[in-house]
C-alpha positions in Angstrom: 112.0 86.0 100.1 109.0 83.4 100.7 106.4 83.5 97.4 103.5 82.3 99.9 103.1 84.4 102.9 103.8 82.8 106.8 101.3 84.7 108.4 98.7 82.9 111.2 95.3 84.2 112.0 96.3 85.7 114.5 98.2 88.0 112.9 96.0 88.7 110.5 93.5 89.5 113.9 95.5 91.7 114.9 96.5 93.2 111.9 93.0 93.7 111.4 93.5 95.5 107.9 91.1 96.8 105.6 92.6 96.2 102.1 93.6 92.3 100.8 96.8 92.0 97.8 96.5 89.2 95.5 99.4 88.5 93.3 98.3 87.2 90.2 100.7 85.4 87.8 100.9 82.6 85.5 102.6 79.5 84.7 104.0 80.2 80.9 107.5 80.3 79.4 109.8 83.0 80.2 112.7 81.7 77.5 116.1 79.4 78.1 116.9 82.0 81.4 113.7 82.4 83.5 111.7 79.4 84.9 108.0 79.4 84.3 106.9 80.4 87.9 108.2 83.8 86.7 105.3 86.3 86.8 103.9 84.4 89.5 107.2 85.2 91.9 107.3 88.9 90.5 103.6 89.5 91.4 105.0 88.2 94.9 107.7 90.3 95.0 105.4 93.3 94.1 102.8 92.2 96.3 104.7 91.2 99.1 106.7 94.5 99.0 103.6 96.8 99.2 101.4 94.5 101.8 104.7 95.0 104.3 105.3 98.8 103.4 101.3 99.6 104.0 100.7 97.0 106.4 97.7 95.2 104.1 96.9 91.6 104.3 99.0 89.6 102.0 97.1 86.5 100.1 98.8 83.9 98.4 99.0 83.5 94.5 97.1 82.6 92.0 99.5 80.9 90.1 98.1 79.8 86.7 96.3 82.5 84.5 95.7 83.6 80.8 98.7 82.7 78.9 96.9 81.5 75.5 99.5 83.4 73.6 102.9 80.9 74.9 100.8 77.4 74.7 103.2 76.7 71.6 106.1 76.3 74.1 106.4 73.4 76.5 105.6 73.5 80.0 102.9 76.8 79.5 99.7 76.2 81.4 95.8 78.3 81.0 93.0 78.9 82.3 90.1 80.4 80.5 89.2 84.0 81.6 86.0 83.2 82.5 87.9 80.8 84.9 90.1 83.5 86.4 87.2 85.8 86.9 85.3 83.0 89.0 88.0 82.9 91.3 88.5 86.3 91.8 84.9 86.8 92.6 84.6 84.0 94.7 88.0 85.7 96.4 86.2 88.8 97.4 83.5 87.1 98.7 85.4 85.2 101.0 86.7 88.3 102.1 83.7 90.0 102.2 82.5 87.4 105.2 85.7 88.6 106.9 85.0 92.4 106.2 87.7 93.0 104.0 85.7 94.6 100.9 89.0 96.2 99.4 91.1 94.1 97.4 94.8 95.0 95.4 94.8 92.9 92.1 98.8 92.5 91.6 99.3 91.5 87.9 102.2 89.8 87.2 101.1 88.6 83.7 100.5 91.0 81.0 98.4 88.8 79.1 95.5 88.8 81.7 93.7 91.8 80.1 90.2 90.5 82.0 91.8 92.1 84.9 91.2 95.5 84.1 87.2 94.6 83.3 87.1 93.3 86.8 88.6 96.4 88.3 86.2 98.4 86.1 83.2 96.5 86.8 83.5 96.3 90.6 84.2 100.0 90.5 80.9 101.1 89.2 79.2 101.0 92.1 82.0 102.3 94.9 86.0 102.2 94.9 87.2 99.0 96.0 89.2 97.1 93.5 92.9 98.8 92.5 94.8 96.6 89.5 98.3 97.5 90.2 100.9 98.4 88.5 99.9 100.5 85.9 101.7 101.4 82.8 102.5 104.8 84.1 103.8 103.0 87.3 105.9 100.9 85.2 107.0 103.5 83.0 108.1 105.9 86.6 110.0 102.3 87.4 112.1 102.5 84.1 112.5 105.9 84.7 113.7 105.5 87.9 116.0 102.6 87.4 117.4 103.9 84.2 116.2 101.7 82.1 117.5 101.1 78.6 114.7 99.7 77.1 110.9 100.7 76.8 107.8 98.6 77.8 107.2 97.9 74.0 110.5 96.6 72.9 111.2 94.5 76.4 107.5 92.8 76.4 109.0 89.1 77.9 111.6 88.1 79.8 113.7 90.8 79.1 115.5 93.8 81.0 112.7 94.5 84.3 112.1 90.7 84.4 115.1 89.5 84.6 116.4 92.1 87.0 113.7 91.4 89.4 114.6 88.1 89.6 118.5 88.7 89.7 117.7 91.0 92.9 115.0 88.9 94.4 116.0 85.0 93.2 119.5 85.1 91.4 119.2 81.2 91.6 116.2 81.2 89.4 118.3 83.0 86.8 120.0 81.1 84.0 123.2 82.3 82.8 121.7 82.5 79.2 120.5 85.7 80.4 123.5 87.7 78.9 123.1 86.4 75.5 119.4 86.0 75.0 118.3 89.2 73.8 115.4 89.5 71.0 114.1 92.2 69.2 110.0 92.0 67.7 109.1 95.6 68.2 106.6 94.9 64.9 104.1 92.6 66.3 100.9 93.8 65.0 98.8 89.8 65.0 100.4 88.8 68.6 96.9 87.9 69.9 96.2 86.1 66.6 99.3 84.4 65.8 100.8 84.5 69.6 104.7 84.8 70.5 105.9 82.0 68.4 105.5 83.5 65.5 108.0 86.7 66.6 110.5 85.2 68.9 111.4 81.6 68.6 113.0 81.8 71.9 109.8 83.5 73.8 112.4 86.4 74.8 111.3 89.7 73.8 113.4 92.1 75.2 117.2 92.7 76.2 118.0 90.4 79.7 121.4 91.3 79.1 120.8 94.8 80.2 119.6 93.1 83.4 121.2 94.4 86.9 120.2 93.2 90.4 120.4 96.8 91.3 117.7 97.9 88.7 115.3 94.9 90.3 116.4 96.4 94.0 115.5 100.1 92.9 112.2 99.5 90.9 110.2 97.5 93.5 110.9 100.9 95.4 109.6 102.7 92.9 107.0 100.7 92.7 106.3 101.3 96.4 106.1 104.5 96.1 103.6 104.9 93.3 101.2 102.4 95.2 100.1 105.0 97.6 98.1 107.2 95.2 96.5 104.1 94.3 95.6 102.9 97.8 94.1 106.3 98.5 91.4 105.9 95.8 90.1 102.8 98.1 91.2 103.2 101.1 91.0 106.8 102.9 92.6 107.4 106.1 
């Protein structure tokens, strides 16, 4: 599976869709088992997944975001907030001048709270922006998959991640995987004192319990859920 999509403009003409997905991930550390492209190539995997399922035009990634909170660790790049807003906006835009006034925001990155204040703020005036997933969809993925872990204890590289990428990109998964569980369920200063200071291996989570089977089944989970979401902006 490509992370940049191979479409030509005149497949996009012809699609002539209504609604644009933009994965959104980061460039951060994901621990000794996942590279740091790793919420950029699960945004991807979510985004392309859903763009193909609901026929939607497909953007390429933004691939460096808000990841203040792993700049201890080597290799993490950031941009400021106000930065990733500008772009976004500047995205829709762009779209706007093709008539595409709908746009999917697929976060990859948990740390990019500003996200949800975009979605927010476009919404006030009509429904146009969907941030996707949600908790809820995340929490129907671990549900359906039969997850081990919650969304609290497996914050970072852990048990979703890691199966994503053993389904999607078993090559871009370090056999480390099976030994590099972490547990910092008491992280009450995270945004003060960032993930240093509770995992000195950046894992929080349990990758061991990591199947290629549990990536397979929650991107269709995750397919499923999107359609209540595309009905709030896009009526058929």
């Amino acid at each position: 599976m490509d992370v940049l999509t191979t479409a030509t403009s005149a497949d996009e003409a012809a699609r002539k869709a209504r609604v644009a997905v933009l994965p959104v991930g980061s460039f951060e550390q994901h621990g000794e088992h996942l590279p740091l492209t790793t919420d950029t190539v699960i945004a991807c995997l979510i985004a392309q997944r859903i763009a193909e399922d609901y026929d939607l035009f497909l953007l390429p990634p933004i691939t460096v975001s808000c990841s203040h909170e792993h700049e201890s660790f080597p290799g993490t790049v950031s941009v400021s907030a106000t930065t990733l807003v500008a772009m976004i906006e500047d995205i829709r835009v762009s779209l706007r001048r093709s008539d595409i006034t709908k746009l999917v925001l697929v976060n990859g990155h948990g740390g990019n709270y500003v996200l949800s204040n975009i979605t927010q703020q476009a919404n006030t005036d009509e429904r146009c922006v969907v941030l996707f997933p949600g908790g809820g969809d995340m929490n129907r993925a671990r549900e359906h998959v039969g997850a081990v872990t919650t969304s609290h204890e497996d914050m970072h590289a852990g048990e979703l991640e890691t199966s994503l990428l053993l389904h999607a990109h078993p090559n871009l998964v370090g056999e480390s995987y099976r030994r590099a569980d972490h547990q910092a369920d008491d992280r009450p200063h995270l945004l003060t004192l960032g993930i240093e200071h509770y995992s000195p291996s950046g894992v929080i989570g349990r990758p061991s319990e990591a199947t290629a089977a549990k990536g397979r089944a929650i991107l269709d989970s995750l397919s499923t859920s999107f359609a209540e979401h595309l009905a709030l902006i896009d009526a058929r």
